[in-house]
FIVOTI-946840 format. One record per residue (C-alpha): x, y, z; residue number from 1. Coordinates in steps of 0.2 Angstrom, whole numbers. Layout:
<site px="X" py="Y" pz="Z" n="NUM"/>
...
END
This chain:
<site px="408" py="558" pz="538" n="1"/>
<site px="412" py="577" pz="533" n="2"/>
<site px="431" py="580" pz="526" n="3"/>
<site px="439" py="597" pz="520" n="4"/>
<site px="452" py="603" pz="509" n="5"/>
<site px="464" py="606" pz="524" n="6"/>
<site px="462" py="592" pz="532" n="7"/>
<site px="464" py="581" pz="517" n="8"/>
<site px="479" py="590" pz="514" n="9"/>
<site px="486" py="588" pz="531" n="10"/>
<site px="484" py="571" pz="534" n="11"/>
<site px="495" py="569" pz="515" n="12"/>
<site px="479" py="560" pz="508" n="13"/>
<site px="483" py="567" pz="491" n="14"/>
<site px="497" py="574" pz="483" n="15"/>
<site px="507" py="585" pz="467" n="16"/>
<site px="514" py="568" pz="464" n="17"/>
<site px="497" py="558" pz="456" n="18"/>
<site px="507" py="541" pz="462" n="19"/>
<site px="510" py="549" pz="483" n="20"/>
<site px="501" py="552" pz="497" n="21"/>
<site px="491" py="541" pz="506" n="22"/>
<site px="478" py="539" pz="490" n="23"/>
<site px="495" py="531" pz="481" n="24"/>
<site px="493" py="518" pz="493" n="25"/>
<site px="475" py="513" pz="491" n="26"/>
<site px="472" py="516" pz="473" n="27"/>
<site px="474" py="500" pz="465" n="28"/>
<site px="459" py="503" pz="450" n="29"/>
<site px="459" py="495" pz="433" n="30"/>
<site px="453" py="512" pz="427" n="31"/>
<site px="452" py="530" pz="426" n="32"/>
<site px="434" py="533" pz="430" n="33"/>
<site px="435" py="521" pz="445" n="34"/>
<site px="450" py="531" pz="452" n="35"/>
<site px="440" py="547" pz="450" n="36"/>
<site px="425" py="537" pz="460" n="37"/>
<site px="438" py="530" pz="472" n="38"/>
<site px="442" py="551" pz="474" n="39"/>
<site px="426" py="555" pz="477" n="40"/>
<site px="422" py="542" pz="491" n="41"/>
<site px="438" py="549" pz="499" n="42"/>
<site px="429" py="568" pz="498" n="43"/>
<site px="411" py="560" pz="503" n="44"/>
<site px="412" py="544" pz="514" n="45"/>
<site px="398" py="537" pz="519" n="46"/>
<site px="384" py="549" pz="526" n="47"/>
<site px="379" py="537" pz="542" n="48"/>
<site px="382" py="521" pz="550" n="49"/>
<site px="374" py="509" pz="540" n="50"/>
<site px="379" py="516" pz="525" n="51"/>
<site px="397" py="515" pz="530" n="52"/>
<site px="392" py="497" pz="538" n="53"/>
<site px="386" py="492" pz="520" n="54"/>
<site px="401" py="498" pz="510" n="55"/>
<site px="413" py="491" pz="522" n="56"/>
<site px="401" py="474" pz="520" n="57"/>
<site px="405" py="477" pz="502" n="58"/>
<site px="425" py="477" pz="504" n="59"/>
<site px="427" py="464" pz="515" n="60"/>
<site px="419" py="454" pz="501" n="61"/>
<site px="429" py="459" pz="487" n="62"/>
<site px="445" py="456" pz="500" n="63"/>
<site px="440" py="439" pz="500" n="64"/>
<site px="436" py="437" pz="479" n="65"/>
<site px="448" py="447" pz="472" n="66"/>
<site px="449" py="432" pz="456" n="67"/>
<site px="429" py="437" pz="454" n="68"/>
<site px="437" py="454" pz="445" n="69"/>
<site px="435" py="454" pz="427" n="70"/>
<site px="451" py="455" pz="419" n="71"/>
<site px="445" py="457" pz="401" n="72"/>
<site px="438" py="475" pz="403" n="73"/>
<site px="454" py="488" pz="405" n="74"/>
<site px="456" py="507" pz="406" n="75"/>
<site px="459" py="508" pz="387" n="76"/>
<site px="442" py="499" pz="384" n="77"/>
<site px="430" py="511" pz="393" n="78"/>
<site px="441" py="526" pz="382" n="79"/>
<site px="439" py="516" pz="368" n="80"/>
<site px="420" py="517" pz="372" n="81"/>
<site px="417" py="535" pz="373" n="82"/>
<site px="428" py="539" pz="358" n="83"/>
<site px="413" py="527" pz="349" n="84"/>
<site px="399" py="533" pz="355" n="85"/>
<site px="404" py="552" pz="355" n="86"/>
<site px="409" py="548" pz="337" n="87"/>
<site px="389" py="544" pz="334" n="88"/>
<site px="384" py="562" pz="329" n="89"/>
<site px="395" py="559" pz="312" n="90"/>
<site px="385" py="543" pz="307" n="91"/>
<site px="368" py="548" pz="299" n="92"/>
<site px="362" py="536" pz="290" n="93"/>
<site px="365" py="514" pz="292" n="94"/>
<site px="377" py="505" pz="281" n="95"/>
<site px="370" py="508" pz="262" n="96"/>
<site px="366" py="490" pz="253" n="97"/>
<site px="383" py="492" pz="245" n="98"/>
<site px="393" py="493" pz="262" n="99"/>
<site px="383" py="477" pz="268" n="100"/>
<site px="388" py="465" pz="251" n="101"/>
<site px="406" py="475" pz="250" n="102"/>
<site px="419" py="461" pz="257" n="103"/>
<site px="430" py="465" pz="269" n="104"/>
<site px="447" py="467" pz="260" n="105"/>
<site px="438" py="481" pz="250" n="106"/>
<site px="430" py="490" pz="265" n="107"/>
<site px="449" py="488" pz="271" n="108"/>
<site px="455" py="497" pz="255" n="109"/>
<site px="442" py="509" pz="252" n="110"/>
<site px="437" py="516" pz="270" n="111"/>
<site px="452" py="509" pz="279" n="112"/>
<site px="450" py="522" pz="294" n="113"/>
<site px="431" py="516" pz="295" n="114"/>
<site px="437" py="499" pz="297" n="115"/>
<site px="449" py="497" pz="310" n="116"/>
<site px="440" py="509" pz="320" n="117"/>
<site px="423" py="500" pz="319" n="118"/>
<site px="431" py="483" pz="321" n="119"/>
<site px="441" py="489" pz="336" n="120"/>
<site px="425" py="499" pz="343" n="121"/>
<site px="413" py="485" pz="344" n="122"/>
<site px="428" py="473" pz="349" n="123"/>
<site px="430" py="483" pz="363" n="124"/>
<site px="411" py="485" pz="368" n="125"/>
<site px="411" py="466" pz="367" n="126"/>
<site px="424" py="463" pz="379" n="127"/>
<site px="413" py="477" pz="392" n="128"/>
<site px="397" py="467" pz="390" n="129"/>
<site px="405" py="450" pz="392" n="130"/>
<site px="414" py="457" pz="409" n="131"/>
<site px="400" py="464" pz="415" n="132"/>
<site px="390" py="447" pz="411" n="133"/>
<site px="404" py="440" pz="420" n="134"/>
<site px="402" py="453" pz="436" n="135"/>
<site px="383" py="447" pz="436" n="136"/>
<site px="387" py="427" pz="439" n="137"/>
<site px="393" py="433" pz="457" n="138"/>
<site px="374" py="437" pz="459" n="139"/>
<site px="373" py="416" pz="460" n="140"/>
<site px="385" py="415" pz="477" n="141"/>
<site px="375" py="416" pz="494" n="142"/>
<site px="374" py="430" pz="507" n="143"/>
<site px="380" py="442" pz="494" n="144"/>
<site px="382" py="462" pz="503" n="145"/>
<site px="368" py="470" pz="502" n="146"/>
<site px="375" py="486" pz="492" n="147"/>
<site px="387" py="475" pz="481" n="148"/>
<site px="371" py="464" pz="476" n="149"/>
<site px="360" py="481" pz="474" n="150"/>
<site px="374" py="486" pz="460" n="151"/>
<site px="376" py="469" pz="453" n="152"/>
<site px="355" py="469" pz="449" n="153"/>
<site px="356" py="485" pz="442" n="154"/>
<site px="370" py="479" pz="427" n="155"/>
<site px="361" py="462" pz="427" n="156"/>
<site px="343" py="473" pz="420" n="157"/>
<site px="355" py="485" pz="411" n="158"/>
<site px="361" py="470" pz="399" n="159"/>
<site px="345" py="464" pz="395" n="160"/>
<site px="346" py="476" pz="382" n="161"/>
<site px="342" py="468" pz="362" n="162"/>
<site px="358" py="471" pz="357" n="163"/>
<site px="369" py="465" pz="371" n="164"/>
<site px="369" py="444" pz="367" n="165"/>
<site px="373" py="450" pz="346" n="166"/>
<site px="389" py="462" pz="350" n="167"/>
<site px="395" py="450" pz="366" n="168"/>
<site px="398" py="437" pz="350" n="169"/>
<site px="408" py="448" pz="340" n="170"/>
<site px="425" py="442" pz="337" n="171"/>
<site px="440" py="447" pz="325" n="172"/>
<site px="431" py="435" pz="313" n="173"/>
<site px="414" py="444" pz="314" n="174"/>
<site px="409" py="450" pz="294" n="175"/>
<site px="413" py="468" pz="291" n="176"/>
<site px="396" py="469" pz="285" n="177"/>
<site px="389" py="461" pz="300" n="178"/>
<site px="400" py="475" pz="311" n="179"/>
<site px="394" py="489" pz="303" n="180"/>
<site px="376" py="487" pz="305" n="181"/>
<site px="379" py="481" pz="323" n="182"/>
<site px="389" py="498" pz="327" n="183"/>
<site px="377" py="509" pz="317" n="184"/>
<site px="362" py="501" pz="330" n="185"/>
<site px="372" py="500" pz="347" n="186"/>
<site px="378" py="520" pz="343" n="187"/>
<site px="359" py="523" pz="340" n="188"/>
<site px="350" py="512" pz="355" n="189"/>
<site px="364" py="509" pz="369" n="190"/>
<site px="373" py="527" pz="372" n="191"/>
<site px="363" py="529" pz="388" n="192"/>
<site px="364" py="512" pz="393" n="193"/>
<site px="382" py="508" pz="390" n="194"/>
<site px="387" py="525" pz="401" n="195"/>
<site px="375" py="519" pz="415" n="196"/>
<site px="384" py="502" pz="415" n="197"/>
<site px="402" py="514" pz="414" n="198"/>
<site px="395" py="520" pz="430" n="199"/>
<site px="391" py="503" pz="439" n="200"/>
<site px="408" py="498" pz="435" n="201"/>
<site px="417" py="513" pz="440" n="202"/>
<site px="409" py="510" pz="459" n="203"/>
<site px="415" py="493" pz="457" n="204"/>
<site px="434" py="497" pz="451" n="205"/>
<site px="436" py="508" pz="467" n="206"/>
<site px="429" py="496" pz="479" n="207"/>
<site px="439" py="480" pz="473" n="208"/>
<site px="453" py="493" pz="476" n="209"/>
<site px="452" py="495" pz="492" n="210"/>
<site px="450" py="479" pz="495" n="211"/>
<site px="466" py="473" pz="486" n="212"/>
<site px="474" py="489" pz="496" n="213"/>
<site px="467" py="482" pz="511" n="214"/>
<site px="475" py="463" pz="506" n="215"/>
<site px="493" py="469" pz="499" n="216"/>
<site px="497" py="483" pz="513" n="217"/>
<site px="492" py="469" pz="527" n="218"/>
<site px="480" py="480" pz="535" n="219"/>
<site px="463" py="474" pz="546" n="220"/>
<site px="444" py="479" pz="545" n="221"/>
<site px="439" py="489" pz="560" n="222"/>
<site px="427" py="486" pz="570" n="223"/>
<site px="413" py="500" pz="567" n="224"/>
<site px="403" py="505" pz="581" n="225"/>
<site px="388" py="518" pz="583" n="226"/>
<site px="390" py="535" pz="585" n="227"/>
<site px="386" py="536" pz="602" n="228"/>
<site px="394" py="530" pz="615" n="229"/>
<site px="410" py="539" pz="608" n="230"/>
<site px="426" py="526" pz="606" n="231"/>
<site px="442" py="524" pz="598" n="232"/>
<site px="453" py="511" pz="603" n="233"/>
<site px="467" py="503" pz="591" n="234"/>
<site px="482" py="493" pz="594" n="235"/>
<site px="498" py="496" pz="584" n="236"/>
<site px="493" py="511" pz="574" n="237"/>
<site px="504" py="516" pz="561" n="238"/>
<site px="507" py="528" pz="548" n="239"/>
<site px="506" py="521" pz="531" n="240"/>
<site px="517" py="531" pz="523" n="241"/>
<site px="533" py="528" pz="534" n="242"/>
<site px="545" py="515" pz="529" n="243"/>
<site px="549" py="511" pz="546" n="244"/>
<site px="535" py="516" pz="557" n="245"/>
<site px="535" py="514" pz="576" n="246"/>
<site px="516" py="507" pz="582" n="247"/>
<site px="507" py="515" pz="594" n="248"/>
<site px="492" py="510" pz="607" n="249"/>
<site px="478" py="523" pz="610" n="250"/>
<site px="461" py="520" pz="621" n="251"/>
<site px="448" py="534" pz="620" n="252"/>
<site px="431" py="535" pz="629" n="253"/>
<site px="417" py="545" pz="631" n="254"/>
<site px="422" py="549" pz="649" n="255"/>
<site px="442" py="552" pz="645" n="256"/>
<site px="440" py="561" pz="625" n="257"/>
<site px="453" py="573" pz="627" n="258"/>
<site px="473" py="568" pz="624" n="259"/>
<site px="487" py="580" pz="629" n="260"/>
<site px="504" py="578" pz="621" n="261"/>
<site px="521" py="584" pz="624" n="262"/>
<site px="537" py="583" pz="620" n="263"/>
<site px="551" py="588" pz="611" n="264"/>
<site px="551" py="596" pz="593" n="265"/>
<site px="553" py="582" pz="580" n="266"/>
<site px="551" py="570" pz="592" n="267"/>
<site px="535" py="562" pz="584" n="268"/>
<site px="518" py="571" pz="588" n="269"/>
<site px="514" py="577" pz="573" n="270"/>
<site px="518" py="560" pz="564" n="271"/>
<site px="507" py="550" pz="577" n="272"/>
<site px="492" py="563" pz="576" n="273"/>
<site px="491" py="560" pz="558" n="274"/>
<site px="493" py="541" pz="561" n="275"/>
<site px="478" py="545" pz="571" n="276"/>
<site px="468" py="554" pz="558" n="277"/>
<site px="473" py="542" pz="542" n="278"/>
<site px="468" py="528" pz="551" n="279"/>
<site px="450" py="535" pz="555" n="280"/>
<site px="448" py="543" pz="538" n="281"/>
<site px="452" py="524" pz="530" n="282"/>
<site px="439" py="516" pz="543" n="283"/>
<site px="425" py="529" pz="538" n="284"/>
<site px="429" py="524" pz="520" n="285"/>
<site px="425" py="504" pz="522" n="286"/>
<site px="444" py="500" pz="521" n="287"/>
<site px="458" py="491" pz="531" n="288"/>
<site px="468" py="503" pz="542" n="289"/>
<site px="488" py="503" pz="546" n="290"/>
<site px="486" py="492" pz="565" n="291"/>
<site px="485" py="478" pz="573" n="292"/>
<site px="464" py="481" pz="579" n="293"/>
<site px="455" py="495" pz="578" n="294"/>
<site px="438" py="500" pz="588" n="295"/>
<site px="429" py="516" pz="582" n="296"/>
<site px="414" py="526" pz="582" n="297"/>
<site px="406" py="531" pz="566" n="298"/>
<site px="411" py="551" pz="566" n="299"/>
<site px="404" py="567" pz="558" n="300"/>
<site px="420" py="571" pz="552" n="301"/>
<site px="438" py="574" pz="557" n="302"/>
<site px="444" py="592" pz="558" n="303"/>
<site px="464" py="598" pz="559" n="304"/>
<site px="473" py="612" pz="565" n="305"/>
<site px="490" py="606" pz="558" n="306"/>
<site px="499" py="619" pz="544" n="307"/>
<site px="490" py="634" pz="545" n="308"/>
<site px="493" py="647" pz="530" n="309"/>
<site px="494" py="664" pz="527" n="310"/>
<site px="485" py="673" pz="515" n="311"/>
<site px="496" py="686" pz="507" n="312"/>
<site px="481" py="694" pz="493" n="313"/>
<site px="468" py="694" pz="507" n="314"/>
<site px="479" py="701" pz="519" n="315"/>
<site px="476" py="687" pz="536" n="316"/>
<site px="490" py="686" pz="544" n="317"/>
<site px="496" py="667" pz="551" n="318"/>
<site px="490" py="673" pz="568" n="319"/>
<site px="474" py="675" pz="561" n="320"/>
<site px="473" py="662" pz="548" n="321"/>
<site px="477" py="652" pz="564" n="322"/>
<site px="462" py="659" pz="574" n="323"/>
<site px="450" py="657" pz="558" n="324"/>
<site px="456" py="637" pz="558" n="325"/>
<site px="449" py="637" pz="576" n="326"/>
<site px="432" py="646" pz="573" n="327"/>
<site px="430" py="634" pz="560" n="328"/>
<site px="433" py="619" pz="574" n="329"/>
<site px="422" py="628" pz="586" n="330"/>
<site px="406" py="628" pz="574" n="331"/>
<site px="411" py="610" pz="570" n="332"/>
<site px="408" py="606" pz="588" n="333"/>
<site px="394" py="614" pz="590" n="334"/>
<site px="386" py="598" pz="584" n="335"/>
<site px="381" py="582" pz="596" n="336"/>
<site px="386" py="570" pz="581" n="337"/>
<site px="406" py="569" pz="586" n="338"/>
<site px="422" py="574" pz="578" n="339"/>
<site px="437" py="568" pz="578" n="340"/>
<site px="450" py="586" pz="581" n="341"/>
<site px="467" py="586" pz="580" n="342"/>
<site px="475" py="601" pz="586" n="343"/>
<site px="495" py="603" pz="582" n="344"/>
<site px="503" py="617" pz="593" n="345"/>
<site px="493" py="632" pz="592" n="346"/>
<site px="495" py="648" pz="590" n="347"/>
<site px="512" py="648" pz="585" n="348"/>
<site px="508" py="664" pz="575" n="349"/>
<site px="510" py="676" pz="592" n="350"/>
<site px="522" py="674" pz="606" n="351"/>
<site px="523" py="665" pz="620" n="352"/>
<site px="512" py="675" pz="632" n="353"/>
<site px="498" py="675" pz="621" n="354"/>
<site px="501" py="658" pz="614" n="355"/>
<site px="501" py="652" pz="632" n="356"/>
<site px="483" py="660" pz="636" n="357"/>
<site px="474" py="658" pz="620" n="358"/>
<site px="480" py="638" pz="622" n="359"/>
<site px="475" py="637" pz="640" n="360"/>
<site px="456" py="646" pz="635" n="361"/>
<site px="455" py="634" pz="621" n="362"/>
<site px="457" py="619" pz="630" n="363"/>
<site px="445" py="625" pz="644" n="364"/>
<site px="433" py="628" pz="629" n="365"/>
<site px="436" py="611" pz="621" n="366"/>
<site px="433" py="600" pz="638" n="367"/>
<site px="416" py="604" pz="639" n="368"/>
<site px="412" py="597" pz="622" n="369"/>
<site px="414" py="578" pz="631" n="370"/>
<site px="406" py="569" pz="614" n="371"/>
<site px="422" py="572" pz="603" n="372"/>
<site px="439" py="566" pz="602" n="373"/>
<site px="452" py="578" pz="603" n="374"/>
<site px="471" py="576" pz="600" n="375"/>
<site px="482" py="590" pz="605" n="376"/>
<site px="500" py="592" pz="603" n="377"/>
<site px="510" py="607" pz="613" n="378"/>
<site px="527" py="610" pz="616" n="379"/>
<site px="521" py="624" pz="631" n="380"/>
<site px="525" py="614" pz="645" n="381"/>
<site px="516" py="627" pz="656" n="382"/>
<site px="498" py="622" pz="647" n="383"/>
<site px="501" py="604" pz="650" n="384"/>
<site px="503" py="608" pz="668" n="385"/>
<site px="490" py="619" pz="670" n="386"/>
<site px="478" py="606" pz="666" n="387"/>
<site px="489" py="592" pz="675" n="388"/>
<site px="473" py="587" pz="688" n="389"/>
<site px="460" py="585" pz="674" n="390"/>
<site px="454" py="568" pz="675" n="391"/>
<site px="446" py="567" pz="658" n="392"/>
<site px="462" py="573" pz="649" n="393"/>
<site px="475" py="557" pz="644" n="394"/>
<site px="492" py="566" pz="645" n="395"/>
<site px="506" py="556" pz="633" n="396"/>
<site px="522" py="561" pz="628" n="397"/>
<site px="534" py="555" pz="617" n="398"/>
<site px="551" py="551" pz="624" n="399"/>
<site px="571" py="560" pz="620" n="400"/>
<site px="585" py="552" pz="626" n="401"/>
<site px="600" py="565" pz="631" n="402"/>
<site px="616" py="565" pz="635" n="403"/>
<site px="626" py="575" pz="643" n="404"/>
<site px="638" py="580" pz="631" n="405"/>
<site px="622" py="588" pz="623" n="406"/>
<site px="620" py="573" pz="610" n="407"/>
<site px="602" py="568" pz="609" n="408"/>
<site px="591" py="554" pz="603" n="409"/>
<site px="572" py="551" pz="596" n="410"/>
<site px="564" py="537" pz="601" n="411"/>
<site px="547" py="540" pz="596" n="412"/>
<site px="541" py="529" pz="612" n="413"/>
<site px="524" py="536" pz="616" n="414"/>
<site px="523" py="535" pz="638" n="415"/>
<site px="512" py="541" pz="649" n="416"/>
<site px="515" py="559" pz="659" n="417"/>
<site px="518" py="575" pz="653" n="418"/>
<site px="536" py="579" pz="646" n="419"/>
<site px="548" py="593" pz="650" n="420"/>
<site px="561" py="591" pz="635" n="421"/>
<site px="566" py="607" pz="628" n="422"/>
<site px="582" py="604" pz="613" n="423"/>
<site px="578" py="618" pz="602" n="424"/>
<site px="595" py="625" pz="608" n="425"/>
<site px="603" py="611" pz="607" n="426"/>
<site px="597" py="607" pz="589" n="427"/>
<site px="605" py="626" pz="586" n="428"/>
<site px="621" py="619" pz="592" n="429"/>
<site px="622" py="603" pz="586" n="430"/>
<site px="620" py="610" pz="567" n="431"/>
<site px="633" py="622" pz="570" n="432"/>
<site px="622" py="637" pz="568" n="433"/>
<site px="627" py="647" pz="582" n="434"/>
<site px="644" py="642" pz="578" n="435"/>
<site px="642" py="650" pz="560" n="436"/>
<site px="634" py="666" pz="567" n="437"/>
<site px="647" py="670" pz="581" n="438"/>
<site px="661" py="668" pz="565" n="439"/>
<site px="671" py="684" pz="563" n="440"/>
<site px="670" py="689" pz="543" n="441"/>
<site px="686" py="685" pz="535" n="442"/>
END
């Protein structure tokens, strides 16, 4: 799967706040560099099926043996590490005769920096060894996932390193002289070795992560399916982020790809398109998803027209950055391997007439690529209408109770049909806007 900066951004996968966004929810790492790896999977999921088929393999595992995780390696351990072995260049020569007979309590006086930072160092590089050790007794369980098994090897040659059963015995009691000569080794013959292993466990720290966001949030493992036939199918879909999300059902096929929503503003197309696009960006990622089941095809990518900017220095107009968006799309879908689109009331950068037209032509445009999935959301009743006899377009719409008195109510009940809700007016009265401008100044 293929993601962008815009659709990241609109579906909230990351934001300002480190701790929000849909990454806040899944980020449950023991470390820095496994939260950078656990970013990077987000920007580059899987490349194909069985790739993705692997990783989620991979999860599902970890989902099952969260107690396996090593609870003696922290964030502070692998900084520790890279302070020691960056510090390396300053050490030129091994401990002199003299530092190897002096007793602690005078290397403790004389060279107290020296001290405490190469007691703490190697401590530290002995607690990594002895969790990794720890990661390579899973390789002794049955059926292991091919890609978990594939890392765990690789650490398991990694610690057959010379030095690895000397430093995994040091304790606080170790001998200074002992320390000293062990750093002055490991800084020399295990750099390399001990950044590759860094690397191992950062893979690791983000896939246990997701597999305790998977167990603590309550969500479920899809079920992946091959490219083609196209399919997404999912029962109570929700949106992670809400604290009180209404669930929705949605049935895509290859023969009926394209859903039309309406309805009023506000009353929930935006929030259940990104429901949409969350829950197949966390299924291409080898995760548990926000619904009850989910069925989905492995995608090329997920693409959004959702909030559009203009760009001031350069000159584009929103109209334009809106039309830019779509070429974008358009070359996307060029491609047999399917998308998923998802298209939030275009063109609202011209008026009516045009945004009418230009909606209509893309829509026409869009129903002959029938290998995608597409989601788009318009509050021009007259395209919905249009397009009415379409057998391969769903048509949904999200449900506004009104009252006569002009008081109004969002359900956010998704039905069949195509809605004819128009409140902006309304809204305009309700908050007492018109009111405020039809004031004579005082």
């Amino acid at each position: 799967m293929q993601n962008d900066k815009i659709t990241l951004k609109d579906l909230s996968v990351f934001t300002a706040d480190a701790g929000g966004g849909v990454f806040g929810l899944i980020d449950r790492t023991t470390t820095q560099m496994g939260r950078d790896y656990l970013q990077n999977i987000i920007w580059n999921p899987p490349a194909d099926f069985q790739q993705l088929k692997n990783l989620q393999d991979t999860i599902k595992f970890w989902s099952q043996n969260l107690e396996l995780w090593p609870a003696i390696i922290s964030n502070g351990t692998l900084v520790m590490l890279e302070k020691f072995f960056e510090s390396a260049d300053n050490v030129t020569a091994p401990p002199s005769g003299i530092t190897r007979t002096m007793g602690a309590f005078f290397q403790k006086l004389l060279n107290r920096n020296e001290y405490f930072f190469t007691q703490f160092s190697l401590s530290h590089l002995s607690d990594f060894l002895r969790g990794c050790t720890e990661l390579v007794d899973i390789l002794k369980q049955e059926q292991l996932p091919l890609l978990l098994k594939h890392e765990l090897e690789s650490i398991q040659s990694e610690l057959q390193h010379r030095l690895t059963a000397d430093i995994a015995k040091v304790t606080r009691q170790t001998p200074y002289a002992e320390l000293a000569s062990l750093s002055y080794r490991a800084r020399r013959e295990m750099k390399s070795m001990v950044y590759r292993l860094m690397d191992h466990y950062a893979r690791l720290d983000a896939w246990q992560s997701m597999a305790k966001a998977t167990i603590n949030n309550k969500w479920v493992f899809p079920d992946l399916q091959p490219t083609l036939p196209v399919t997404f199918k999912a029962t109570a879909l929700y949106h992670p982020l809400l604290e009180q999300p209404v669930s929705y059902d949605i049935d895509f096929s290859d023969n009926r790809n394209f859903l039309l929503l309406t309805g009023a503003n506000m009353s929930g197309k935006t929030t259940f398109m990104r429901a949409l696009g969350v829950g197949a960006l966390l299924a291409h990622i080898g995760m548990g998803v926000p619904a009850g089941s989910m069925h989905i095809s492995f995608l090329q990518g997920i693409i959004t027209n959702m909030q559009v900017e203009d760009d001031i220095l350069r000159g584009e107009s929103y109209f334009f950055a809106e039309v830019q968006r779509m070429k974008h799309t358009a070359q996307k879908l060029v491609q047999d391997a399917p998308h998923l689109v998802l298209m939030d009331e275009l063109f609202k950068g011209t008026n009516v007439h045009d945004a009418y037209e230009c909606t209509k032509a893309v829509v026409e445009g869009l129903l002959q690529r029938p290998h995608h999935l597409m989601i788009l959301s318009t509050h021009l009743y007259e395209v919905a209408q249009h397009f009415s006899e379409r057998k391969e377009i769903l048509f949904a719409y999200f449900v506004t109770h009104m009252a006569e008195n002009g008081d109004f109510e969002f359900t956010y009940e998704l039905k069949p049909g195509i809605s004819n809700d128009r409140i902006g007016y309304r809204i305009l009265q309700k908050e007492g806007v018109i009111q405020l401008l039809n004031r004579h100044p005082e």
